[in-house]
Structure formats: structure tokens, C-alpha cells
C-alpha positions as CSV (number, residue, x, y, z in Angstrom):
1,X,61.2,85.1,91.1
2,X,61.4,88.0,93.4
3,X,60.0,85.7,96.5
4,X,63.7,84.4,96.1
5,X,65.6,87.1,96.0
6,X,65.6,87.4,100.1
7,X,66.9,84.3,100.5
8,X,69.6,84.1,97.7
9,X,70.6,87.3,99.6
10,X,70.8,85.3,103.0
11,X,72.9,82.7,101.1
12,X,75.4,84.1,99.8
13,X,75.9,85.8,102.7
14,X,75.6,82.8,104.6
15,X,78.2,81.4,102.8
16,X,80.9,84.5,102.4
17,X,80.7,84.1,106.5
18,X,81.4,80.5,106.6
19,X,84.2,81.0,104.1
20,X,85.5,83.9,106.0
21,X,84.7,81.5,109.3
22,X,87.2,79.0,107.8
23,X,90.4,81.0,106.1
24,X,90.3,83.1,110.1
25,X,90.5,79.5,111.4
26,X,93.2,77.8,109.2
27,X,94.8,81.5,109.6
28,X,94.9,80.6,113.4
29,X,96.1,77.1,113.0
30,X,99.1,78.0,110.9
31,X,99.7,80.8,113.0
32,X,100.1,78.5,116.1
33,X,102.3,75.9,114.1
34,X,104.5,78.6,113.0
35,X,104.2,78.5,109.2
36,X,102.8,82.3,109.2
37,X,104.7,85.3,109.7
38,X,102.5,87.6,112.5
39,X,102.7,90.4,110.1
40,X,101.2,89.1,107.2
41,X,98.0,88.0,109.1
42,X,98.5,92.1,110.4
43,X,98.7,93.2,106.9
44,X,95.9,91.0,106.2
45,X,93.4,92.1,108.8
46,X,94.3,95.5,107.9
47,X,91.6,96.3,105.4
48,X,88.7,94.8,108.3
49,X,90.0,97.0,110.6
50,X,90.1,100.5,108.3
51,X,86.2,98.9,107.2
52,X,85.6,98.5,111.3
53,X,86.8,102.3,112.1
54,X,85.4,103.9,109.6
55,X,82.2,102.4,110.3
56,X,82.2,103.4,114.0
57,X,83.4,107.0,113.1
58,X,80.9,107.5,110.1
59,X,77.8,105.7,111.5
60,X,76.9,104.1,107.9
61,X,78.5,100.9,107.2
62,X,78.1,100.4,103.6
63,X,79.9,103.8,102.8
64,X,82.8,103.2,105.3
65,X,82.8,99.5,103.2
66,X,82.6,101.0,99.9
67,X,85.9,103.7,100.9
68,X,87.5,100.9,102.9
69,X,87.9,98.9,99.9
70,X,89.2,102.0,98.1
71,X,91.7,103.0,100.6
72,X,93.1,99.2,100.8
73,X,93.0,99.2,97.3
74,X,94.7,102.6,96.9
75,X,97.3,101.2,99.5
76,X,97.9,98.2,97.7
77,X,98.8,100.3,94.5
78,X,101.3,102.3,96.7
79,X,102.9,99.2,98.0
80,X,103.1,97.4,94.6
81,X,104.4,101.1,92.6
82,X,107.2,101.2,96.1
83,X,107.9,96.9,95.3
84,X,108.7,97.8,91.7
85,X,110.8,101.1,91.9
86,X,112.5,99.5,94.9
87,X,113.8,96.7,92.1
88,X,114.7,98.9,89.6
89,X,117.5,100.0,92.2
90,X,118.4,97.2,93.9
């Protein structure tokens, strides 16, 4: 069993890239035919790029992956708590 391990590892990571590979790619496409607004593919890529600088700036990739998710997360909250309040007012 653990001779297998390695390369369910490689698969599944394998396959997260192909599936990353394709959303980017039908991204682009309705990007290009207009059915996308340019800011939602920003606030999409936003998390990847917090994950790519704090990788650069901290040298260790799995920590700046582990408080990337946790600052897009905590953002997330933020912009769900400001949706809400915002229609209790409106």
C-alpha cells in the first residue's frame, strides 16, 4: 500500500492542475466573448495572488498557502458581514 501512495499524490495533483488548466481557460474564453465582468475574474485571482506574494516574501510555500487561504477566507467573511448589513439598510 505505501508503494502507492507517491503516485496517488502525483494524481491528484495531476488532476487539480488540469482542472485548474481548464476553469483559467473557459475563464479566458468568456472573458473574450464578453459574458464576464473583468472584476470578478480580479476578485477571483485574488486569493493566487496573496498565495504568490506571500510565498515570495516568506520563502516557504506551504505556510504562505496555509495563511493565504485564511486571509481569503477572512476577507470573504468581511465582504459577506458588509453584503448583509449593507441590506439591512437599504
Amino acid at each position: 500500500m505505501a508503494q502507492i501512495v507517491p503516485y496517488a499524490v502525483w494524481l491528484v495533483i495531476i488532476v487539480t492542475g488540469l482542472g485548474l488548466l481548464a476553469i483559467a481557460l473557459f475563464g479566458l474564453r468568456s472573458l473574450i466573448q464578453g459574458k464576464l465582468d473583468p472584476l470578478t475574474i480580479a476578485l477571483t485571482a485574488a486569493p493566487l495572488l496573496i498565495v504568490g506574494v506571500l510565498g515570495l516574501v516568506m520563502g516557504d510555500w506551504s505556510h504562505a498557502a496555509i495563511l493565504g487561504s485564511l486571509i481569503a477566507l477572512a476577507l470573504t467573511s468581511l465582504a459577506l458581514l458588509l453584503s448583509g448589513v449593507k441590506g439591512l439598510f437599504v
